[in-house]
C-alpha positions in Angstrom: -2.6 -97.1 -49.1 -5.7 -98.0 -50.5 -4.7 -97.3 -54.1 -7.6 -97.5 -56.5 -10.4 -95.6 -54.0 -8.4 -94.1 -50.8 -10.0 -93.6 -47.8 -10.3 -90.3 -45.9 -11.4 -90.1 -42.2 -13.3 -86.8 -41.4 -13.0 -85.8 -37.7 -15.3 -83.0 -37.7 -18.4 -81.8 -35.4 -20.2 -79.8 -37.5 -22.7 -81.6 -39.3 -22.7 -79.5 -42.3 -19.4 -79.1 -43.4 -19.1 -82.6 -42.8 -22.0 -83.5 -45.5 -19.8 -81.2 -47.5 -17.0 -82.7 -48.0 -18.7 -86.2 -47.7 -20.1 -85.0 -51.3 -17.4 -83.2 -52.5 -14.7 -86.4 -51.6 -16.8 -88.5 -53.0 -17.5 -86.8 -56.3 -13.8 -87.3 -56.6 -13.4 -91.0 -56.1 -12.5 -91.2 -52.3 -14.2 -93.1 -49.9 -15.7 -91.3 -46.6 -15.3 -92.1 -42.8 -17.0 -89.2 -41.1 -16.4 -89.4 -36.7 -17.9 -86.4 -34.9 -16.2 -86.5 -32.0 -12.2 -87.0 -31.1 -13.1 -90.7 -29.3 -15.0 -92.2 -32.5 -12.2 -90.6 -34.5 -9.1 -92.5 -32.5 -11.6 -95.4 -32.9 -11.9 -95.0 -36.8 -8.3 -94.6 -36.9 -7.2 -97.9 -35.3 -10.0 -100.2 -36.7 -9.8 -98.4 -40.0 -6.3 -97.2 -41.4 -7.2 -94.8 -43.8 -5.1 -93.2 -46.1 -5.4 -89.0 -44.5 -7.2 -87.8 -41.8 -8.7 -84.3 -42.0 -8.8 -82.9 -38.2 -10.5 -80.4 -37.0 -9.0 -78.6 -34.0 -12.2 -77.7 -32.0 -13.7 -81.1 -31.4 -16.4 -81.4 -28.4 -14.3 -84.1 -26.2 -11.0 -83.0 -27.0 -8.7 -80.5 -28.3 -7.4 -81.6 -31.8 -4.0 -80.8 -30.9 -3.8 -83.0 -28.3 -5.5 -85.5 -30.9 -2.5 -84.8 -33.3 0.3 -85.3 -30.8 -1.9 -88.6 -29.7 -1.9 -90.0 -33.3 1.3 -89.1 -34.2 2.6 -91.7 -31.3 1.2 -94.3 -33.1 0.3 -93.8 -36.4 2.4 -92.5 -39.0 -0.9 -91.4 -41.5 -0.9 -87.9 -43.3 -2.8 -85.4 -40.8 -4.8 -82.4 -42.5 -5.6 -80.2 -39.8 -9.0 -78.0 -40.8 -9.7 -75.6 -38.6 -11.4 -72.1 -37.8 -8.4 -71.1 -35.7 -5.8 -69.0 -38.1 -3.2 -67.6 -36.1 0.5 -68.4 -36.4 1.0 -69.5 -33.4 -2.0 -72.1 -33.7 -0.7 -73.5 -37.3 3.0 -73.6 -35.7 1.5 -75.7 -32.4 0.0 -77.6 -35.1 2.7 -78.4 -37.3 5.2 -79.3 -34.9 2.9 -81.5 -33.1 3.1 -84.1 -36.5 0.4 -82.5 -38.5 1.1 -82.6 -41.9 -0.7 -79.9 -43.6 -3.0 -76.7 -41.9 -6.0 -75.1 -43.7 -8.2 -72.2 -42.2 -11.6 -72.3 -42.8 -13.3 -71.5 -45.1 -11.8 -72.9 -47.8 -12.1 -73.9 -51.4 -12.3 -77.6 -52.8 -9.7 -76.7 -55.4 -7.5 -76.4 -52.1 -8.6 -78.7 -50.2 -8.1 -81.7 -52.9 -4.8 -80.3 -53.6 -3.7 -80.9 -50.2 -5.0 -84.4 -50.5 -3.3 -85.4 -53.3 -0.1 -84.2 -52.0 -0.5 -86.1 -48.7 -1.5 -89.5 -50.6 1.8 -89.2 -52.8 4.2 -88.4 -49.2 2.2 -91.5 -47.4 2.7 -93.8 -50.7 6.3 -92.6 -50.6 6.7 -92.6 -47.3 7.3 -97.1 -46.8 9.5 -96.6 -49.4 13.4 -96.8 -49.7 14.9 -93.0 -50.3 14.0 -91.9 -53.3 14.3 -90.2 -56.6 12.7 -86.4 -55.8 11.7 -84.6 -59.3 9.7 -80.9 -59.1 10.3 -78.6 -62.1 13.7 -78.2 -63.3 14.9 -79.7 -59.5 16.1 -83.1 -59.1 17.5 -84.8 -55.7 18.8 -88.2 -55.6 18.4 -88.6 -51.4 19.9 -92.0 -51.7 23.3 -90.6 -53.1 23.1 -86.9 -51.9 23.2 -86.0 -55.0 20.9 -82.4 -56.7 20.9 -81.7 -60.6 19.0 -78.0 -61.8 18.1 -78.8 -65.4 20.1 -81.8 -65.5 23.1 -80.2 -63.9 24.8 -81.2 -61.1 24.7 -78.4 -58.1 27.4 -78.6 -55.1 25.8 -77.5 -51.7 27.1 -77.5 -48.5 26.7 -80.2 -45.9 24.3 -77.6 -44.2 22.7 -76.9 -47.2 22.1 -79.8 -48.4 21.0 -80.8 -45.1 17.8 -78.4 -45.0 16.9 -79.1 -49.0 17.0 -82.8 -47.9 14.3 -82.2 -45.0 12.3 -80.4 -47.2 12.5 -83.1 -50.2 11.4 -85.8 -47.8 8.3 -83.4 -47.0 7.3 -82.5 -50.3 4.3 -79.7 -50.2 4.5 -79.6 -46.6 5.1 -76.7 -44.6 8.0 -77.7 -42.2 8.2 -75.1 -39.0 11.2 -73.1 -38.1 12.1 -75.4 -35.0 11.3 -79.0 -37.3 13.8 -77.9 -39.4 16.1 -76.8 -36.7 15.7 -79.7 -35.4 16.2 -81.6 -38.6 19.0 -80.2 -39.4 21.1 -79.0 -36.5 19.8 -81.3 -34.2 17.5 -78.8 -32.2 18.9 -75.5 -32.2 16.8 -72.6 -30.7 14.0 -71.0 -32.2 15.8 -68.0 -31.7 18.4 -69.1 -34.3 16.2 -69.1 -36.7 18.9 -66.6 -38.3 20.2 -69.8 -39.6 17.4 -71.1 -41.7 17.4 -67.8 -43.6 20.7 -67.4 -43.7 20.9 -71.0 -45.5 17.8 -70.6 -47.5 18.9 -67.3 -49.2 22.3 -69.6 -50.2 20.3 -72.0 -51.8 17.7 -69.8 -53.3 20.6 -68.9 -55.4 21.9 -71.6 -55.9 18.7 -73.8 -56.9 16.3 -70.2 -58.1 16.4 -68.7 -61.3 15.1 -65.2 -59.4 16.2 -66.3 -55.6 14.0 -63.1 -54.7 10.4 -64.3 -56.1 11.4 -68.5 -55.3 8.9 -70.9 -57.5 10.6 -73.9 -55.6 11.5 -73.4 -52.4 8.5 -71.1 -50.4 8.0 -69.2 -47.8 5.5 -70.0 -45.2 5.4 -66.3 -43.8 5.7 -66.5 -39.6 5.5 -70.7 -39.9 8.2 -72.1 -42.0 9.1 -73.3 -45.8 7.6 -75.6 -48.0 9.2 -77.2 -51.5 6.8 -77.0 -54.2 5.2 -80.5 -54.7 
């Protein structure tokens, strides 16, 4: 982590919307790597170590999908995927491929830099021991299983805690229905899904103060859940 001016590698083709947001990170304090191409990004990558890598999906050498899944077996750094493509199915493919965040194009730099920020303070935390989780009124001690609402102390359930404890460790990221599955009951179905929503509604109440409009604990509609950062 490159902690007073961190360092974000572009991998986008288009020329303009690269100049973008070579401007736009840079009025902002964070140092540019631009690669047009999914070879000179890999390079980039290795050389480099940067502190998030925006990726666009339609690269001229190579699908950024297959990039993602490529990175993701060596390199542990936050992926932003930026990309055209806005289906479900494509952010899903993404996410459970190791990306950390999806947004669609167009989009605004308000966004954008809040997505940063949010991957800079999971990759700081991330070389850390387990720690101390604080959002709102929500606090989860991961190192002691322990979860206080305004102080409180709040008994879940193994289960329960179990998917509030995947979702901690991924702070402002969107975590798919089978990553959490798979977090949390060791790879059940996709078809089980039933699970997740029966589990999240529990904790909703336990942890929401309207468990029907949630502030903390989101919905991803079609893709997954996300804890407010």
């Amino acid at each position: 982590m490159n902690a007073d001016h961190p360092v974000i590698l572009v991998i986008e083709d288009d020329a303009p919307l690269r100049r973008y947001l070579r401007a736009t990170l840079q009025a902002y304090g964070y140092g540019v790597q631009e690669a047009a191409t999914g070879a000179e990004g890999r390079d980039l990558l290795a050389r480099t170590d940067p502190d998030v890598v925006l990726l666009d999906l339609g690269l001229p050498d190579v699908d950024g999908l297959d990039l993602t899944q490529e990175f993701r077996g060596w390199s542990q750094v936050p992926i932003i995927v930026v990309s055209a493509r806005g289906k479900e199915e494509d952010k899903i493919g993404a996410l459970d491929l190791g990306a950390d965040d999806y947004l669609t194009k167009p989009f605004g730099s308000g966004e954008l830099l809040a997505r940063i920020r949010v991957a800079l303070r999971r990759g700081a935390g991330a070389a850390g021991t387990e720690p101390v989780v604080e959002t709102g009124p929500l606090k989860v001690d991961l190192a002691n299983r322990e979860v206080y609402l305004d102080g409180v102390p709040v008994h879940l359930s193994p289960n329960e805690y179990g998917l509030l404890a995947a979702l901690v460790r991924n702070a402002g990221k969107v975590l798919t229905h089978q990553q959490l599955l798979q977090e949390v009951w060791g790879g059940l179905p996709a078809a089980q899904s039933t699970y997740l929503r029966v589990y999240m509604a529990s904790l909703r109440k336990k942890l929401e103060p309207d468990p029907g409009r949630p502030r903390l604990l989101l919905t991803e509609p079609g893709v997954g859940y996300r804890l407010k950062a």
